[in-house]
Each structure stands twice: as C-alpha cells, then as structure tokens.
C-alpha positions in Angstrom: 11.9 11.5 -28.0 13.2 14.8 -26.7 16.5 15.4 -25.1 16.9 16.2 -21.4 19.5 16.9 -18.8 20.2 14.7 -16.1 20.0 17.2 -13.8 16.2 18.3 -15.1 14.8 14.9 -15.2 16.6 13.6 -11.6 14.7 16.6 -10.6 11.6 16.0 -12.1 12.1 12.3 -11.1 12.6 12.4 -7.2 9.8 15.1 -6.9 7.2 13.9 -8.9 4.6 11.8 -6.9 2.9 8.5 -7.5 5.9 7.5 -9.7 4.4 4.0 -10.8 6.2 0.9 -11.3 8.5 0.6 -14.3 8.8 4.5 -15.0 12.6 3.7 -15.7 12.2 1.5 -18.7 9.3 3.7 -20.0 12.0 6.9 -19.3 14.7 5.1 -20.9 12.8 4.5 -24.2 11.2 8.0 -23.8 14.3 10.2 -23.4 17.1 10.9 -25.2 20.3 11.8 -23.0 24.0 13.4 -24.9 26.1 10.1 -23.9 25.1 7.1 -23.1 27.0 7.1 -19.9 25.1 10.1 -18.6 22.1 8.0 -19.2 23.5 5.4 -17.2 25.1 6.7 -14.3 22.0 9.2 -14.0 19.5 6.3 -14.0 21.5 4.0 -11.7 21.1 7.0 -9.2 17.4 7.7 -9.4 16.9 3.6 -9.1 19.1 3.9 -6.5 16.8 6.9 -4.2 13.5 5.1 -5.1 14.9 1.9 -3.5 15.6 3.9 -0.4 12.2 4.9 0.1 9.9 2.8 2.5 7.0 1.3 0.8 3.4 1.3 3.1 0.1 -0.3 2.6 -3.2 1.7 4.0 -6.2 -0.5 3.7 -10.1 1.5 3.7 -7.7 4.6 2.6 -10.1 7.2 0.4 -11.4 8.5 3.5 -11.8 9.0 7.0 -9.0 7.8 9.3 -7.0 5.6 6.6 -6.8 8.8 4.6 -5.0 10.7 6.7 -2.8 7.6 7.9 -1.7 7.7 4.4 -1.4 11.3 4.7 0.9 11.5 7.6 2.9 8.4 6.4 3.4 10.2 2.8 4.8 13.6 4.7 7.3 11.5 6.7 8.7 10.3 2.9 7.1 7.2 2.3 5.8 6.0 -0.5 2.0 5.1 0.4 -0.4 2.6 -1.2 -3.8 3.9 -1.1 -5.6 1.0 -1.3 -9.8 1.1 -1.6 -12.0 -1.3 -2.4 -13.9 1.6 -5.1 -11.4 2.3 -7.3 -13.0 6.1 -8.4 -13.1 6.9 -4.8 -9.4 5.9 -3.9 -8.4 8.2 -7.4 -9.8 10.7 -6.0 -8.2 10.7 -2.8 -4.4 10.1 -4.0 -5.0 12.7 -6.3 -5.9 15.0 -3.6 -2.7 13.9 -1.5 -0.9 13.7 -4.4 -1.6 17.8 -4.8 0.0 18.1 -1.9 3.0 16.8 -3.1 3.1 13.4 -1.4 4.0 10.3 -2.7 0.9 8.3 -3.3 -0.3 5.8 -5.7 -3.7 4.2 -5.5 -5.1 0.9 -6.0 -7.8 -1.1 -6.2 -8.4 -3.8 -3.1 -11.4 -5.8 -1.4 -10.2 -7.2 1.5 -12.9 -9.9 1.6 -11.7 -11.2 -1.6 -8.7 -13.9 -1.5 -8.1 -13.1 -4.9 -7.9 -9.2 -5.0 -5.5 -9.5 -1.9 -3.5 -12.1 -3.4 -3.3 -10.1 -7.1 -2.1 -6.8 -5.4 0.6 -9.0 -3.3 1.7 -10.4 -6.5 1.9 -6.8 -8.0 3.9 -5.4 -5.1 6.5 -8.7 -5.2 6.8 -7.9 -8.3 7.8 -4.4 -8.4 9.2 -3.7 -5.0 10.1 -7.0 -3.6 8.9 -6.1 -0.4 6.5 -4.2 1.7 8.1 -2.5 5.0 4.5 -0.9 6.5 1.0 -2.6 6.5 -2.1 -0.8 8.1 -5.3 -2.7 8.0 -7.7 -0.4 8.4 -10.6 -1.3 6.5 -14.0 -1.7 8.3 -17.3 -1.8 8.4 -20.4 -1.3 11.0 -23.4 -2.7 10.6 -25.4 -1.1 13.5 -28.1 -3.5 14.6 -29.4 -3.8 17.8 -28.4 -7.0 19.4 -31.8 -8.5 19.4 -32.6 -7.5 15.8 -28.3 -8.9 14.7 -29.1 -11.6 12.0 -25.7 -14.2 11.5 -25.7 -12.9 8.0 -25.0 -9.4 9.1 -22.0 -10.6 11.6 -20.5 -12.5 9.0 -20.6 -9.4 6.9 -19.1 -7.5 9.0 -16.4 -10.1 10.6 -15.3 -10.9 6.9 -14.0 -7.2 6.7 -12.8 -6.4 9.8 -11.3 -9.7 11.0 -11.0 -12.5 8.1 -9.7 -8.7 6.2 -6.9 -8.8 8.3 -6.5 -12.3 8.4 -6.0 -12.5 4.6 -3.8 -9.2 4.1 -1.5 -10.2 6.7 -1.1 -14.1 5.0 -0.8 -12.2 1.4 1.7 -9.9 2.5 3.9 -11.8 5.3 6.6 -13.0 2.3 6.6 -9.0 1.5 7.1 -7.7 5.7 9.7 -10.6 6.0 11.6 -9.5 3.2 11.6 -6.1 4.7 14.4 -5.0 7.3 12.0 -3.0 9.0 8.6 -4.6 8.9 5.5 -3.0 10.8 1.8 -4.4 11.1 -0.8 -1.7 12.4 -3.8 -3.3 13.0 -7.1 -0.6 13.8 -9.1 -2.0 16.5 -11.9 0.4 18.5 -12.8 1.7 22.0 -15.8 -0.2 21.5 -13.1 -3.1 21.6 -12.3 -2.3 25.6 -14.2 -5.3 28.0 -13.8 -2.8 30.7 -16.0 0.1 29.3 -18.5 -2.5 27.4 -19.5 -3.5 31.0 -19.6 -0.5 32.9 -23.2 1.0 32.2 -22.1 4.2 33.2 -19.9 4.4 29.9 -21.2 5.4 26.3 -20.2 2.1 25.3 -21.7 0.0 28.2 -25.0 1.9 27.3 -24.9 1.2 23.3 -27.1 -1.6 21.8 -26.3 -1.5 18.2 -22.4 -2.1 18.1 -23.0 -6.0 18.3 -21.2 -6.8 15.4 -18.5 -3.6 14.9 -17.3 -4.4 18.8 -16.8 -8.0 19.0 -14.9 -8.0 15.6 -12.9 -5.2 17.1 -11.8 -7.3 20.3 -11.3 -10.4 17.7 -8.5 -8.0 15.4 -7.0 -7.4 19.1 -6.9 -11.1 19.9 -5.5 -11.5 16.4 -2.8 -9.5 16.7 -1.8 -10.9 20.3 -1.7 -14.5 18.6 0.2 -12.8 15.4 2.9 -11.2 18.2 3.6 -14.5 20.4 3.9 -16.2 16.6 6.4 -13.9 15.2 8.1 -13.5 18.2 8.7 -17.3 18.4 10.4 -17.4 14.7 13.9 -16.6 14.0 12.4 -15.2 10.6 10.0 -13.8 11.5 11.1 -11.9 14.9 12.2 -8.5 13.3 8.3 -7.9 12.7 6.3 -5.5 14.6 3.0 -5.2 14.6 0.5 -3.9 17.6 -3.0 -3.1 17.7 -4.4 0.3 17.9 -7.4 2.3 18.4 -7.3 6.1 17.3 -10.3 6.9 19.7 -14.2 8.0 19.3 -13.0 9.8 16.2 -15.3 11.6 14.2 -16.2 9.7 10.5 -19.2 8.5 8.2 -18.8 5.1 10.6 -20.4 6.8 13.1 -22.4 9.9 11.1 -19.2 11.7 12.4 -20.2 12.5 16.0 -16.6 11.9 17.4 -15.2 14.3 19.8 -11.8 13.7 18.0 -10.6 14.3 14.6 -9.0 12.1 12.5 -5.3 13.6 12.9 -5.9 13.4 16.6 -6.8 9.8 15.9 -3.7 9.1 13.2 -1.2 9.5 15.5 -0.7 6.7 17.3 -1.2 4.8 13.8 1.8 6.8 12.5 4.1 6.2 16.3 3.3 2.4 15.7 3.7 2.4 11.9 7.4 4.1 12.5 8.4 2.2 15.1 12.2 2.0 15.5 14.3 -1.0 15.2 14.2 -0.8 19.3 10.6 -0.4 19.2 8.1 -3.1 21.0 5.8 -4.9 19.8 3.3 -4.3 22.3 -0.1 -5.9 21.7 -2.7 -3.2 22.1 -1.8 0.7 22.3 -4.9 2.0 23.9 -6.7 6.1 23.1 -9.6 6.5 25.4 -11.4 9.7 23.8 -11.8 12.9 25.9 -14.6 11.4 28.2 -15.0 7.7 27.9 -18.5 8.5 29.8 -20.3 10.1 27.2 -17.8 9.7 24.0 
C-alpha cells in the first residue's frame, strides 16, 4: 500500500481515462489515506463525479465513422463504450483515443450474437445501472451485383445491419429507460433514399452492387420509425429519443474510401442527434445528401 493525498488521487482519479468498473473498491484496498474520514468523504466525492458522467455505447467503433462518433462524444465529456466485434482491433483504437485524453473503455461485442449483446447489457446493468446514449453503427456491405445476390449473402448482411439493431436496442431498452436522458442513433445510408435509388441520373440510381447494404439501410429507417411511434405511445418509454441518420458518402474501407466527405464531416449529425436536449425531437430520419448526390 502507499499513502496518498486526497487531493493527488481525486486528481489522478477524475483525469485518468477508461477508469473501469469497480476502481473504487480496488482504490480502497490499494491506498492508504491519514484518517479514515478523509478516505471517506474523498471517495464519496469521486463516486459522486463518475455518476455525473453520461455513459454512451458506439457499436462497429475501431474505425471509420463509429470511431470518431466515439471521438467526438468522449471530447463533449462522456464516457464512451468502444464496442467492436475484434477485440485487438477495438484496444487499439481506445488506446489511441484514450492518448488523447478521452474517456474510453473498449469492449468486446458481435451484434449478430444474442448472447454477446445480452452479456455486455448485463455488464453495463451491473456497473452503471443505466445507459443514457446508444449508437448502432455496425455494418456491413456485401457488394454483389443484384443478379449475382445469393439469400445467404442478404441474410449476412441484414443480420448486422438490421437484426443488429434489433437486438441491441431489446438488450439495452431496460438500460435507456432507466436513463433521464435516453438517446438511440441509429446509422442508416444515402443509399437508403427511394428518391435517388430511382433516379438514373444519381450515383445511386446507377449502382448495381448495393443490393444488400441499401435495402437493410431503408429497413434500420423503417425500424426506427416503428421504434419512434412505439415509444412515443408509452408513458415509460416517451422520454426516449432516437432518430435515424445518415452521415453522407463518407469516405471509409466500406466503400475502399472513395467518399467526398470525411468522417468528422459525417459525425456530426451523429453527435447533434446523440446530444439531443430534453426539448429535442425525435424526428425519424435526419437526412446528409453528400456534396453532389449526382456523382457521390
């Protein structure tokens, strides 16, 4: 044991990131204070701060756009759940957010997995209570052309992007309810827009191998349409936001990163939605066309 000040270790504590669950007990056995009341009324003031803080969820968060959701939600003081479905991969990118002093703890999550979803709900009941942000983001594309798309590959993709969101927002519903501000972000996609898939004379009227990618992406906004009317018919569950958007053609690895906009162009209306205030819709589809919906 070594002996500390409380003024030291309140300083080491509310600036150090990716504090994990049950660092009091662990800090209680580990240091050694001059009174016992200084322990106390130091420790009852730290537990006090962390409760303050808002606790989010990024699913698909080691890269791309749910990284720097994460990133912009940890520099407006929230605590933010990195989730990834590799678990080396979403180390890697907390520790780099973490290095920039943010407060960012990763875990391990497969959204096509009831009981991966279900474990980390569990975890986060049991540390926190609650859970006052959720972005699903994860996603994948299988690009196919829409003669060549096989029912195998639709389901692969449709158990990611829509049955995902579908079990993270069943797994987590007890968590935004016990929240007093509770929002749902749910990523949809350009590719998403009925309007430009029919008009030839858009990028997206002219591709042939989004089959899969762009009818899940119109299902999460149909989703969260259904998810709005429900919540906004329960007493319970009325305080809930959540609204659908799409950051844009931003550039990522989803598509070889030939976006014309970046991915903190594209995080922004993630992070408006995300911070809604308590006056704050809950509008059903917030809509970024990129620069030139004609040719990206």
């Amino acid at each position: 044991m070594r002996e500390v000040s409380p003024v030291s270790y309140a300083q080491l504590v509310l600036n150090a990131p990716a504090l994990t669950p049950g660092w009091s007990q662990r800090a209680r056995n580990q240091l050694r204070f001059k009174t016992p009341r200084e322990q106390t009324r130091l420790f009852l003031f730290l537990e006090t701060k962390m409760d303050e803080k808002l606790i989010a969820l990024v699913s698909g968060a080691n890269k791309g756009l749910g990284k720097e959701v994460a990133r912009q939600l940890g520099r407006r003081g929230l605590r933010v759940y990195l989730a990834s479905r590799n678990r080396a991969r979403g180390e890697e990118a907390a520790n780099e957010l973490i290095a920039e002093g943010l407060d960012v703890v990763p875990v391990q999550l497969d959204v096509t997995s009831d009981e991966s979803v279900a474990a980390l709900a569990r975890d986060l009941q049991r540390w926190y209570g609650r859970l006052d942000v959720l972005v699903n983001n994860a996603g994948v594309l299988v690009s196919r052309p829409a003669f060549e798309i096989t029912s195998a590959e639709m389901k692969e993709t449709f158990d990611t992007n829509v049955f995902g969101v579908v079990r993270m927002v069943h797994a987590m519903l007890p968590l935004l309810q016990a929240s007093k501000q509770p929002r749902i972000v749910n990523i949809a996609s350009t590719t998403a827009s009925l309007t430009l898939a029919s008009d030839p004379t858009t990028m997206f009227g002219r591709e042939d191998t989004i089959i899969a990618y762009a009818s899940s992406k119109s299902a999460v906004t149909m989703l969260t349409v259904q998810y709005a009317n429900a919540f906004r018919r329960s007493e319970a569950h009325a305080h809930i936001k959540i609204n659908t958007a799409t950051p844009g053609y931003i550039a990522t690895d989803l598509n070889n990163f030939s976006g014309n906009r970046t991915v903190e162009e594209g995080s922004r209306i993630v992070i408006q939605l995300a911070t809604l205030p308590d006056d704050g819709s809950s509008t059903h589809f917030s809509w970024i066309v990129s620069r030139d919906s004609t040719s990206g």
